[in-house]
KEKE-3310 file (N, C-alpha, C; in steps of 0.2 Angstrom, whole numbers, plus 5000, padded with zeros to 4 digits):
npx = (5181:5167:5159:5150:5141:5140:5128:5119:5125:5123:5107:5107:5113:5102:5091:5095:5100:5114:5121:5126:5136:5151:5149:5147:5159:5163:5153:5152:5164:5160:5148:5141:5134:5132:5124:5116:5115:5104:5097:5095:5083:5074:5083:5082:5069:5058:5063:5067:5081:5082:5082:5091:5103:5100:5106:5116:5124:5124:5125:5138:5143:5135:5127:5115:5111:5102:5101:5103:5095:5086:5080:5076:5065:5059:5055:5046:5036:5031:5026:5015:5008:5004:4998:4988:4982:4981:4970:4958:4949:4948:4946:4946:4945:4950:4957:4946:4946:4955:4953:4940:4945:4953:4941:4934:4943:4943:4929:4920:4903:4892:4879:4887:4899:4892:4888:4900:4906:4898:4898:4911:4908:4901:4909:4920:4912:4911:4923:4929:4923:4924:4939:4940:4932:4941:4952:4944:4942:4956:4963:4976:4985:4993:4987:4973:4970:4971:4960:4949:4951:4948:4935:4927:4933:4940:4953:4965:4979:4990:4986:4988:5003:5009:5005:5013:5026:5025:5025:5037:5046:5044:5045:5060:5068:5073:5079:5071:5058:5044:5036:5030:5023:5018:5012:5004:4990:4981:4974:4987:4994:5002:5006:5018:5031:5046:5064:5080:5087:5100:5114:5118:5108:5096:5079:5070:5076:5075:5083:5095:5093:5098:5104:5097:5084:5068:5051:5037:5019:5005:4994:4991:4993:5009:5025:5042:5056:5062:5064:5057:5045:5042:5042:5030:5019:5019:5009:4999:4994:4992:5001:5010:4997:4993:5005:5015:5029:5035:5036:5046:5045:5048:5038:5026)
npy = (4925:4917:4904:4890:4877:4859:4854:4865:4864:4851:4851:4862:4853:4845:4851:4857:4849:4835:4840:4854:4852:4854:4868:4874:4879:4889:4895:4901:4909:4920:4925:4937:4933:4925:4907:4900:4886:4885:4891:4888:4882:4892:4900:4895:4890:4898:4911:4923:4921:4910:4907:4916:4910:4900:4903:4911:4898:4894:4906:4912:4924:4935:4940:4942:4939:4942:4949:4943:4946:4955:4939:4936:4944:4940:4928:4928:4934:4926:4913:4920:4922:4909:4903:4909:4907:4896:4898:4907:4915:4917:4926:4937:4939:4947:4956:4965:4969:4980:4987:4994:4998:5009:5015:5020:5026:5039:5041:5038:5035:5026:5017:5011:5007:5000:4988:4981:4979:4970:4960:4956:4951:4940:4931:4930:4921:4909:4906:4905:4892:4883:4883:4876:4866:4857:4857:4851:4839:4834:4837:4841:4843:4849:4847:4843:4857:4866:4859:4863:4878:4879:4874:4884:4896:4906:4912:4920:4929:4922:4909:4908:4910:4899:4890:4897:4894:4881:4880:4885:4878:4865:4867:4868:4877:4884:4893:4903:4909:4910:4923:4935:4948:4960:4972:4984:4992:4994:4985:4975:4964:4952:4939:4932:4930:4929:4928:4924:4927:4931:4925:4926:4931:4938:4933:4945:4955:4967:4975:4966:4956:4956:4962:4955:4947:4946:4950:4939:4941:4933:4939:4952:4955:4956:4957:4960:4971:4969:4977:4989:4982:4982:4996:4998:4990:4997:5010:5001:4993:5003:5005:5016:5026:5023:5024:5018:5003:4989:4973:4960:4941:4923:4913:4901)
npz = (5007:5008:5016:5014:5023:5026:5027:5020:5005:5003:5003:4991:4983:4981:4976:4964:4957:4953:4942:4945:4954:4954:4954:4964:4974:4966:4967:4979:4983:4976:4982:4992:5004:5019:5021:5035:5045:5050:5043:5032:5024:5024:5014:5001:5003:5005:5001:4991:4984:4981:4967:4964:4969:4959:4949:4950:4951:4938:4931:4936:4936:4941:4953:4966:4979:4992:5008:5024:5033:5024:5017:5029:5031:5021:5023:5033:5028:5019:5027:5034:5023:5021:5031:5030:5020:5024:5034:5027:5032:5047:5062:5075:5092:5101:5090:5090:5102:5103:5093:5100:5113:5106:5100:5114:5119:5115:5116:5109:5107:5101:5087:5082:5088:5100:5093:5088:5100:5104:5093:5096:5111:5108:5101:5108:5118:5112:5107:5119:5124:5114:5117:5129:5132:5122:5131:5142:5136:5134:5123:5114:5105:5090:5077:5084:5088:5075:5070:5077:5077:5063:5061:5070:5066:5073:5079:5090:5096:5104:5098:5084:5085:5088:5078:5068:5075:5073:5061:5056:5060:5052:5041:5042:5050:5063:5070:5080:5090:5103:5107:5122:5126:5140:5149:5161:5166:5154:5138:5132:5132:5123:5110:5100:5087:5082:5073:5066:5079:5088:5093:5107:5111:5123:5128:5135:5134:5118:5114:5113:5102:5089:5072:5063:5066:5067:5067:5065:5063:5064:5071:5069:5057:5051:5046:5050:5051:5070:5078:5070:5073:5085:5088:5081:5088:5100:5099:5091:5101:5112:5121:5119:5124:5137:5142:5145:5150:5139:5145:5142:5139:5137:5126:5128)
capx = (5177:5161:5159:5143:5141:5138:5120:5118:5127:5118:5101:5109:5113:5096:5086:5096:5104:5121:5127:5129:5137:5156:5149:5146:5163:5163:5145:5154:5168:5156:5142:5142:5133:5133:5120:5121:5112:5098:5093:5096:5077:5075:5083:5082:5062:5055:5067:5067:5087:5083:5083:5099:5107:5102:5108:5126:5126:5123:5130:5143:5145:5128:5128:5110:5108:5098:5104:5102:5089:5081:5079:5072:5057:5054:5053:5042:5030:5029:5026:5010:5002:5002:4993:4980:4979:4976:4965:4957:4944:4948:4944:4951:4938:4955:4959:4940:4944:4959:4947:4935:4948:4953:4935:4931:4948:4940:4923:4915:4896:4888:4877:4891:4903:4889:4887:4907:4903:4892:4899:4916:4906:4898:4916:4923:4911:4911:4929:4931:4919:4930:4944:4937:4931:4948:4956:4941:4941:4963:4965:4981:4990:4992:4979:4966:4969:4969:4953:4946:4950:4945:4929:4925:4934:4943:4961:4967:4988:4993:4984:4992:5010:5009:5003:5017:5029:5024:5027:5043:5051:5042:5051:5067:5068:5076:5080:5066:5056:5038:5039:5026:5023:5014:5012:5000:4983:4978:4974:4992:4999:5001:5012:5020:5034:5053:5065:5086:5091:5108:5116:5118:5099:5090:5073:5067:5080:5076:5089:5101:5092:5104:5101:5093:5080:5063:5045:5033:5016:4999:4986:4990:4997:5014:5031:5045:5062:5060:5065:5051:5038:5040:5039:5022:5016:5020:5004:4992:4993:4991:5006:5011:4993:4994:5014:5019:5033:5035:5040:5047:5045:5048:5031:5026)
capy = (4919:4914:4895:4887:4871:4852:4854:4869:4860:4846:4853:4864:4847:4841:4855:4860:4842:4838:4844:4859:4853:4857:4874:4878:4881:4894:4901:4901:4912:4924:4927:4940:4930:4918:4903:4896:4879:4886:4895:4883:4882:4901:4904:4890:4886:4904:4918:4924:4920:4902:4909:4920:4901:4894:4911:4912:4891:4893:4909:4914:4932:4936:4939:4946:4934:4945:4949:4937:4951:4953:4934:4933:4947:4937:4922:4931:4936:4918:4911:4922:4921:4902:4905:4912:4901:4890:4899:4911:4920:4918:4933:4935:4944:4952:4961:4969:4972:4985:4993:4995:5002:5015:5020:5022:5032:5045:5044:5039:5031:5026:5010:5007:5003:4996:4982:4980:4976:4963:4956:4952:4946:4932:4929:4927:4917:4904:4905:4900:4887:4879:4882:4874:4858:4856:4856:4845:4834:4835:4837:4848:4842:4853:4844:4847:4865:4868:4857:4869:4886:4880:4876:4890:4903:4912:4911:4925:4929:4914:4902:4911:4912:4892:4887:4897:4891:4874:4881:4887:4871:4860:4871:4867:4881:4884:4900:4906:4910:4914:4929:4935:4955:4962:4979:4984:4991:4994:4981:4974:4957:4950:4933:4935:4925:4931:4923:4926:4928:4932:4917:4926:4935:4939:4937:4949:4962:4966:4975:4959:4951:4956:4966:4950:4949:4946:4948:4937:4942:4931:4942:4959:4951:4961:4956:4965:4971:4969:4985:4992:4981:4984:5002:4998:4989:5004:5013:5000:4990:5008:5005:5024:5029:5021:5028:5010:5001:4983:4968:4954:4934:4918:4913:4893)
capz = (5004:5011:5016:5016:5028:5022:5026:5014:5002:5003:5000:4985:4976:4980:4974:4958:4953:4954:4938:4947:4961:4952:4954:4972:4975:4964:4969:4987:4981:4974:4985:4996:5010:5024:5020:5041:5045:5054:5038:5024:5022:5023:5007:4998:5000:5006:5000:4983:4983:4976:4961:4964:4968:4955:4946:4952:4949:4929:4929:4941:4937:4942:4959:4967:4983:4998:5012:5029:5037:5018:5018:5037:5030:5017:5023:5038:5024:5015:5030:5035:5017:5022:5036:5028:5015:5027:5037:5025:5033:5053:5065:5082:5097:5105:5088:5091:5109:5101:5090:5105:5117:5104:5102:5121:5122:5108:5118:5106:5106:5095:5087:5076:5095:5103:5087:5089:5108:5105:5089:5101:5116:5105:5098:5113:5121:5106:5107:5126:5124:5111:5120:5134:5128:5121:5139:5147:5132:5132:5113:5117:5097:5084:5074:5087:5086:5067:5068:5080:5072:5055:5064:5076:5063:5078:5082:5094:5096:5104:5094:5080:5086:5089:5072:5064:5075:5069:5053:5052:5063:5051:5036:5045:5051:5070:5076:5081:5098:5104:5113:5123:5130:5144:5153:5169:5168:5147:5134:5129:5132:5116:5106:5092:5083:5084:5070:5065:5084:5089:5096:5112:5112:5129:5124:5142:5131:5113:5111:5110:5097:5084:5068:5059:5070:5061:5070:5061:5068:5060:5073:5067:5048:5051:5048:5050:5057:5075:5081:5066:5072:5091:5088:5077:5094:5107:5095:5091:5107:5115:5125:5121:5126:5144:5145:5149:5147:5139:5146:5135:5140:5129:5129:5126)
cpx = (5172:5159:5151:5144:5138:5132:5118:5119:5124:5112:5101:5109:5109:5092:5089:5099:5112:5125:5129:5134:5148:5156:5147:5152:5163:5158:5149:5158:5162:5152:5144:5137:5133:5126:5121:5114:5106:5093:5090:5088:5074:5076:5084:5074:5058:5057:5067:5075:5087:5084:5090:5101:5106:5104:5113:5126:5126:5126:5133:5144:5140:5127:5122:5106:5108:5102:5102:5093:5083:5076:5073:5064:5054:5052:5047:5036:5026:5025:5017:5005:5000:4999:4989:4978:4976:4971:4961:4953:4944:4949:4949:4946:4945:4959:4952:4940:4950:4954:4942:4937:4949:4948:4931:4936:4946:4934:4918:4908:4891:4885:4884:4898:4899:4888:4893:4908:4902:4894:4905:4912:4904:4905:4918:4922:4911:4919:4933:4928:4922:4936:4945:4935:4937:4952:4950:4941:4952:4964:4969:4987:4988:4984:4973:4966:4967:4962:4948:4944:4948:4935:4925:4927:4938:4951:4962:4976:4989:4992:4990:4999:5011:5009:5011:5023:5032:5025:5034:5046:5051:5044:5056:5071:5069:5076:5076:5062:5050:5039:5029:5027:5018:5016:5007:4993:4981:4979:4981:4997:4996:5007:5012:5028:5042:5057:5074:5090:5097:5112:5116:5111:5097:5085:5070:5070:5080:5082:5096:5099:5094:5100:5098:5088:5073:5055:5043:5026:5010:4993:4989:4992:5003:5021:5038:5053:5059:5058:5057:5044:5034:5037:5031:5017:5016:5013:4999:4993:4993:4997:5008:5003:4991:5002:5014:5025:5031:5040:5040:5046:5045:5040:5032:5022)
cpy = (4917:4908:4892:4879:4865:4854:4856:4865:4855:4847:4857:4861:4844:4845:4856:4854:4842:4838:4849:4859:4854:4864:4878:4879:4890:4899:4904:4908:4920:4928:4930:4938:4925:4914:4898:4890:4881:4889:4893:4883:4888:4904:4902:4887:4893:4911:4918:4922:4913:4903:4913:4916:4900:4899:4911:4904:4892:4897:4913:4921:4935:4934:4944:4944:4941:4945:4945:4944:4953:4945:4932:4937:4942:4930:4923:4931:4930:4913:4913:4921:4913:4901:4906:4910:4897:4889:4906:4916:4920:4925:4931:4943:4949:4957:4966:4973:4978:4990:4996:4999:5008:5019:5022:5027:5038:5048:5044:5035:5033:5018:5007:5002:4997:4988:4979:4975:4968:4959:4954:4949:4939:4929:4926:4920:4909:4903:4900:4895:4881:4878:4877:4865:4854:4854:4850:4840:4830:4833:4843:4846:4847:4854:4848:4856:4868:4864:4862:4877:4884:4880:4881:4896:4909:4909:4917:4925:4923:4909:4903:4909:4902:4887:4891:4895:4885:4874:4880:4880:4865:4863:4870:4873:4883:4889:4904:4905:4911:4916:4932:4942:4958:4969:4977:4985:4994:4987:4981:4969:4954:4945:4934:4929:4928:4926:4927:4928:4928:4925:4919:4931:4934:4940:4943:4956:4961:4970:4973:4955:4952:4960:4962:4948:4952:4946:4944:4937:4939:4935:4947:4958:4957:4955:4959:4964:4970:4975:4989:4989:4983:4992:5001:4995:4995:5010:5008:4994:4997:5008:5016:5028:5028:5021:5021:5006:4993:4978:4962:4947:4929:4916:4903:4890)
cpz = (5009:5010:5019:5019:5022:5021:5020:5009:4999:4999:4993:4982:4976:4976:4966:4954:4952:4949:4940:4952:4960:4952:4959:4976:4972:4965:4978:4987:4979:4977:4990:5003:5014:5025:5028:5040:5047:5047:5030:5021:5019:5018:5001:4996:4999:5003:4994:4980:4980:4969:4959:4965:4963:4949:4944:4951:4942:4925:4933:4939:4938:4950:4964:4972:4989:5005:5019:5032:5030:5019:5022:5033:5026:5017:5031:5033:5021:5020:5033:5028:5017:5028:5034:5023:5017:5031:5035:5027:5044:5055:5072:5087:5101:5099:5088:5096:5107:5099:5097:5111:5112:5105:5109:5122:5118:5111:5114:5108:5103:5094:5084:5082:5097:5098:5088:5094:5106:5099:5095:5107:5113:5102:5103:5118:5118:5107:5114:5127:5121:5113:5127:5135:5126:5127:5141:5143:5133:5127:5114:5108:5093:5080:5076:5085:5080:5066:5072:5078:5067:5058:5067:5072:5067:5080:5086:5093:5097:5100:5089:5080:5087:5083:5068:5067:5073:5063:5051:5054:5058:5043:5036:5047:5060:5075:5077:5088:5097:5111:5116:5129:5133:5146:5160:5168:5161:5146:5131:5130:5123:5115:5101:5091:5083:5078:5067:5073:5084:5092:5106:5114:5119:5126:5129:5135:5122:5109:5109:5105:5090:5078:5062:5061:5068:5066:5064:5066:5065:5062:5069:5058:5047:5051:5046:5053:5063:5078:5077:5071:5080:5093:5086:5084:5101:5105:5094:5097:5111:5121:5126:5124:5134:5146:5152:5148:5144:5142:5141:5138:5134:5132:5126:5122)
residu = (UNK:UNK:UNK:UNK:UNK:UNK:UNK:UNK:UNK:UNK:UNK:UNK:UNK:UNK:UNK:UNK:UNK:UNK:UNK:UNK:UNK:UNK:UNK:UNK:UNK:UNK:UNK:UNK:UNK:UNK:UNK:UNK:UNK:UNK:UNK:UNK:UNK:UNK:UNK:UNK:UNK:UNK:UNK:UNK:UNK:UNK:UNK:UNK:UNK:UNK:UNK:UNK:UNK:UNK:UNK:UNK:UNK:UNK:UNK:UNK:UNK:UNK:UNK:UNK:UNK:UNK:UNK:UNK:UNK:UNK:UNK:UNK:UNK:UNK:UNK:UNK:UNK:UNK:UNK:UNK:UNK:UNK:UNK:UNK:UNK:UNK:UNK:UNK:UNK:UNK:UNK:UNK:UNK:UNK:UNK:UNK:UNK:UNK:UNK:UNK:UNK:UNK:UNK:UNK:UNK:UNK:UNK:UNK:UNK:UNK:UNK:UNK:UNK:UNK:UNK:UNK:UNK:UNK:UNK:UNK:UNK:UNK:UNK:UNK:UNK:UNK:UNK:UNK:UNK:UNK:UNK:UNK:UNK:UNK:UNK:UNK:UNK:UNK:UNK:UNK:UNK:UNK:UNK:UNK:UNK:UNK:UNK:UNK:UNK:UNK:UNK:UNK:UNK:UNK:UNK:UNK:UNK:UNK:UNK:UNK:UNK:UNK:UNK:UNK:UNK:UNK:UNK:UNK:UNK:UNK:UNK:UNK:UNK:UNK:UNK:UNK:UNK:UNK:UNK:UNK:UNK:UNK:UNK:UNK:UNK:UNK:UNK:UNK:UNK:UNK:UNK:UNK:UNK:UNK:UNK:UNK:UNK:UNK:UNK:UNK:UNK:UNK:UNK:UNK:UNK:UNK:UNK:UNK:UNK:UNK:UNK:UNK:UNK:UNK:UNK:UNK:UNK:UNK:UNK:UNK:UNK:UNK:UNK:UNK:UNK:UNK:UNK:UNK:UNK:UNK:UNK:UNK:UNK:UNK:UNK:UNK:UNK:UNK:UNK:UNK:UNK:UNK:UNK:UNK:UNK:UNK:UNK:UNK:UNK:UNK:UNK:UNK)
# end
């Protein structure tokens, strides 16, 4: 038998109305997963499984709710399309400087680089510039930021990883970290979003963060198992092309 907590519960009888609520025992009996408090939102606002609840509530023999690692991609995905909802056309001068590292390792040149070049330099210095004003001015809240990127059009990882944080917390949504990965002498530190942790996760070691364990990434628009996504970064962070290792840190 699988036991959903008050919380859950709670929000079940607010979202579906409490005629059904003589029937969450019975969904409980039924349902082959574990609904935990940190997630309550996860599969109830973001996850295609609200539908599967209000499924198995109406009608109990009908049992189609996703599994906790399903849920977490999907509510990784939902997460990013609202992002870019809200920031539909924003660019980022450090996903230019990828492309720009490829094409130097290839040897290439060409006007089509050199244009590259120079479209990221003007990005970046627009972008430091706004970032900069911001510090000397101290407009360090949310707000300012989202008023800046809409502004300037540029967000880089970090900013990124900050705003979806802000997302999901503000979703209700808990277990989740920004992680933040370095090497030595290539292009490859990079933030990104981490989310279904293990309870006893080391984030330095990804191989503790349990097999729920969700990247949500808004610079590269990637979300994934973990394991999948880190592999996808050992390639376009050129990590395997400078035979580097990563290091993991929670980032802030």
């Amino acid at each position: 038998m699988i036991e959903h907590d008050i919380a859950c519960r709670n929000v079940i009888n607010n979202r579906l109305g409490t005629e059904n609520k003589e029937n969450i025992q019975q969904t409980n009996n039924q349902s082959n997963i574990d609904i935990s408090n940190d997630n309550v939102y996860n599969y109830l606002k973001y996850a295609p499984c609200y539908n599967a609840v209000c499924i198995n509530l109406k009608h109990p023999q009908v049992n189609v709710l996703p599994s906790v690692l399903e849920s977490n991609i999907n509510l990784g995905r939902n997460i990013i399309k609202e992002f870019y909802k809200q920031f539909p056309s924003v660019e980022s001068s450090t996903l230019l400087d990828i492309e720009i590292m490829r094409r130097d390792l290839n040897n290439e040149n060409s006007r089509e680089l050199d244009l590259l070049v120079e479209k990221r330099d003007k990005m970046f210095d627009k972008y430091k510039k706004t970032l900069d004003k911001r510090i000397q001015e101290k407009r360090f809240s949310m707000e300012e930021l989202i008023k800046d990127i809409k502004a300037s059009n540029i967000a880089n990882c970090g900013d990124r990883a900050v705003i979806v944080d802000d997302m999901l917390h503000k979703n209700g949504y808990n277990n989740t970290k920004i992680v933040n990965i370095k090497g030595n002498n290539c292009f490859n530190e990079h933030v990104f979003n981490v989310i279904g942790l293990d309870k006893n996760a080391d984030i330095t070691k990804p191989e503790t963060w349990g097999e729920n364990a969700v990247i949500i990434d808004a610079w590269a628009n990637k979300t994934g198992k973990a394991n999948d996504i880190i592999d996808f970064y050992k390639d376009f962070l050129l990590y395997n092309t400078c035979n580097q290792p990563m290091y993991f840190n929670e980032g802030t």
